[in-house]
C-alpha positions, 0 to 999 in steps of 0.5 A: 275379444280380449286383445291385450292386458295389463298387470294391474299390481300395485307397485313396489314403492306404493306397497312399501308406503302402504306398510308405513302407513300402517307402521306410523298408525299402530299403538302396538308395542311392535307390529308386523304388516306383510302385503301380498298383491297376486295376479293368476290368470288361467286357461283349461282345456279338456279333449282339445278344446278351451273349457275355461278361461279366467284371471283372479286378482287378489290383494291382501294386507296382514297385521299383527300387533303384539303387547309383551308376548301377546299377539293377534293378526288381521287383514283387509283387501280394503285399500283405503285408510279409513278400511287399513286404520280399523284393521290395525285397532282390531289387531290391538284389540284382540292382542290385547286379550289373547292368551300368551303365546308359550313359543313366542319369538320377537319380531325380526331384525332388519335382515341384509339380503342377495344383492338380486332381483327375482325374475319379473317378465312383463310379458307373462305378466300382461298375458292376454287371454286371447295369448293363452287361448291361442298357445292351448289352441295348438296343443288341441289341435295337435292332440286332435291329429293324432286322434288324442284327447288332451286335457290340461292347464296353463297359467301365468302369475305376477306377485309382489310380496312386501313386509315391514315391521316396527324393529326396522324390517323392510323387503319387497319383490316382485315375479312372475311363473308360467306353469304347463301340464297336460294329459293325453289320452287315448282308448286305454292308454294316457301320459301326463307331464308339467312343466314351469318357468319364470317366463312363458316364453320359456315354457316348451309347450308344442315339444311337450305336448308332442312326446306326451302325445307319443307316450300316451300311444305307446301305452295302449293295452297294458299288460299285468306284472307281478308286485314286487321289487324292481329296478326303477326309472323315474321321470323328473316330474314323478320323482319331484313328488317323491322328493318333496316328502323327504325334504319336508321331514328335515324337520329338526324339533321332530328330529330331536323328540323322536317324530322323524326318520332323522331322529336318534334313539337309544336301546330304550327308543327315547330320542338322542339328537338326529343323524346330522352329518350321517351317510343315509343317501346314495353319494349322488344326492345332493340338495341345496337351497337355491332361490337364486337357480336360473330356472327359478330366480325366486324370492329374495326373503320368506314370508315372515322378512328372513332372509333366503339365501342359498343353504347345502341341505344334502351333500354326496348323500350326507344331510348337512342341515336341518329345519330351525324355526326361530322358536326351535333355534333359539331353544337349543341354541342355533341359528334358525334356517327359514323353510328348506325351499326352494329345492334343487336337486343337482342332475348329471348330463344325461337323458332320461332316455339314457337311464333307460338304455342304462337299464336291463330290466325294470319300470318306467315311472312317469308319474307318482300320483296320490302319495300318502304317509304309511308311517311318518316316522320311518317316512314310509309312503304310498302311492300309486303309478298313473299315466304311463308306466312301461316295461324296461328290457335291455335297454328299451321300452318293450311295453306298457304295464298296468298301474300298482300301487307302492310302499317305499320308505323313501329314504331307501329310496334316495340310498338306491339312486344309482344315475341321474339325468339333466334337471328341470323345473316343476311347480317351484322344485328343481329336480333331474329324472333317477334310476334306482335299483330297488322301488317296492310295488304292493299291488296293481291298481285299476288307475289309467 
């Protein structure tokens, strides 16, 4: 048995020698090497009991060489030098006869970043196999007292990520994630929920576990509605998958050559720039850029060296910002913005059980499972309901109602929020639950 363990990182001052390592060999015209050194240990569970337990570490030094606009990468999980030196020839070889890149960007300048350090936490770095056996063990044993099947996951991660190149860029980080989910079912009802944090300790699993437990007894035998429009109330972790899609298209090169709901067109539908600055969403949405949220303290810098600062992305229901690659940036003239993430949407200091004591009549949604696009440029998706779903009357949960499917154009969407509950963290979006007053569902699905 597994009583202890160790990170086994390498640390940030032995990944930035790596990287000069690779800078002092290169006979590139300009070279970028980015190093990433993961640790993912985790522990499935399935009707309460451990199904699986591992921890994969993962180590990997990319190098991209460049001659004029020319350009190749390759990488190796070798740490020894004679492995690094014929990773880096082969890089120059092959940017030496590839095609020339027609988006070519130079490599990065030396960036000047937050003056903070992302969250590391030794202890969900080192957690130990029995730990986590021992955490999910009280999760099946409270799902077997109720007479609950539960099933889920929990893991924990230690990264540390670096880049360097030959024009003077140099970042390193390190942190850590814990992330939770489960399932509960039981006869014909189940309910699901996830949760992550920078800190296991931070996780509250037992609490979880208990309400998911609750929801999946209460969803027992549901009754069949019509499809039609009705007033929702989204859990957070259901609306976080809605979310993500709408950020994902503040796109600005789709934008301006007509691909995206942000695009603007003329009489003849040829593209007219975007809708920057127009009142497309609800006055409550507002989404922000921000690594730094104490539920998510992330990385200081993207994957290429840009810095990640914190960015207004929606404000009172206005977006502010779009998405410029450097490519794009520099092509229409400004100034590139790195990936719209992390998101974080501000919430409001109520419970979701406040949004549905505000709600006369509608569904509960606990999770938007399966979301595809309809039409990328309207940004109309499908999906369907899953996990418990619930009829809302005057104020309480009167019942449970079978899963449907929907087909919402998800900027309506965000234009009919009309209150928010108190944010939480999942995967790596910041988001609070939200009461809408108009979601469109197609038709009723056979999913539990």
């Amino acid at each position: 048995m597994t009583l202890a363990t160790h990170s086994i990182l390498i640390s940030p001052d032995e990944a930035l020698s790596l990287l000069e390592t690779v800078l002092h060999n290169s006979q590139a015209e300009d070279v970028t090497v980015t190093l990433n050194n993961t640790e993912e240990s985790l522990t499935r569970f399935s009707e309460n009991q451990i199904s699986q337990n591992l921890t994969i570490t993962q180590f990997n030094l990319s190098i991209t060489s460049y001659f004029g606009k020319r350009c190749a990468s390759t990488s190796t999980n070798e740490l020894d030098l004679d492995a690094i030196i014929a990773s880096i020839r082969r890089s120059e070889e092959l940017a030496q006869v590839a095609p020339e890149d027609p988006e070519w960007v130079p490599p990065l300048e030396p960036q000047t970043y937050d003056d903070r350090k992302p969250s590391f936490d030794e202890k969900t770095a080192c957690l130990s196999p029995l730990q986590r056996g021992e955490i999910v063990q009280k999760v099946c044993q409270l799902g077997a007292q109720s007479n609950i099947e539960a099933s889920g996951t929990l893991s924990s991660e230690a990264l540390l990520f670096a880049v360097a190149n030959s024009r003077g860029l140099r970042a390193c980080n390190r942190l850590t994630a814990a992330d939770f989910s489960v399932t509960a079912r039981i006869e014909t009802g189940s309910a699901w929920t996830q949760r992550t944090a920078c800190s296991i300790n931070q996780l509250p699993i037992e609490s979880l576990t208990e309400t998911i437990i609750n929801r999946a007894l209460l969803s027992r035998n549901p009754r069949e509605i019509s499809p039609g429009i009705y007033p929702v109330v989204f859990d957070g972790a259901a609306f976080s998958d809605l979310l993500e899609w709408v950020i994902w298209n503040l796109d600005a090169r789709a934008a301006d050559e007509g691909r995206s709901f942000m695009s603007r067109t003329n009489s003849g539908g040829k593209p007219m720039g975007n809708r920057i600055g127009e009142p497309l969403f609800s006055p409550l949405i507002q989404v922000q850029r921000n690594p730094s949220h104490p539920l998510l303290q992330s990385s200081t810098f993207f994957n290429d060296g840009m810095k990640k600062d914190d960015l207004e992305i929606i404000k009172a229901g206005i977006p502010k910002t779009l998405f410029y690659s450097r490519y794009w940036a520099r092509k229409q003239g400004k100034t590139a913005t790195g990936g719209m993430f992390p998101i974080v949407m501000l919430g409001e200091n109520q419970s979701l059980e406040d949004l549905i004591a505000q709600t006369e009549r509608g569904i509960l949604v606990s999770r938007a499972w399966y979301v595809r696009y309809v039409n990328p440029r309207t940004l109309e998706v499908t999906g369907m309901t899953r996990d418990g779903t619930f009829w809302i009357e005057q104020g309480k949960i009167a019942y449970p109602i079978k899963n449907m499917r929907f087909n919402q154009c998800l900027p309506e969407l965000l234009a009919n929020v009309e209150a928010l509950s108190s944010v939480e963290r999942y995967g790596n979006t910041v988001v609070p639950g939200v009461k809408v007053k108009a979601f469109n569902f197609s038709s009723i699905t056979d999913s539990v």
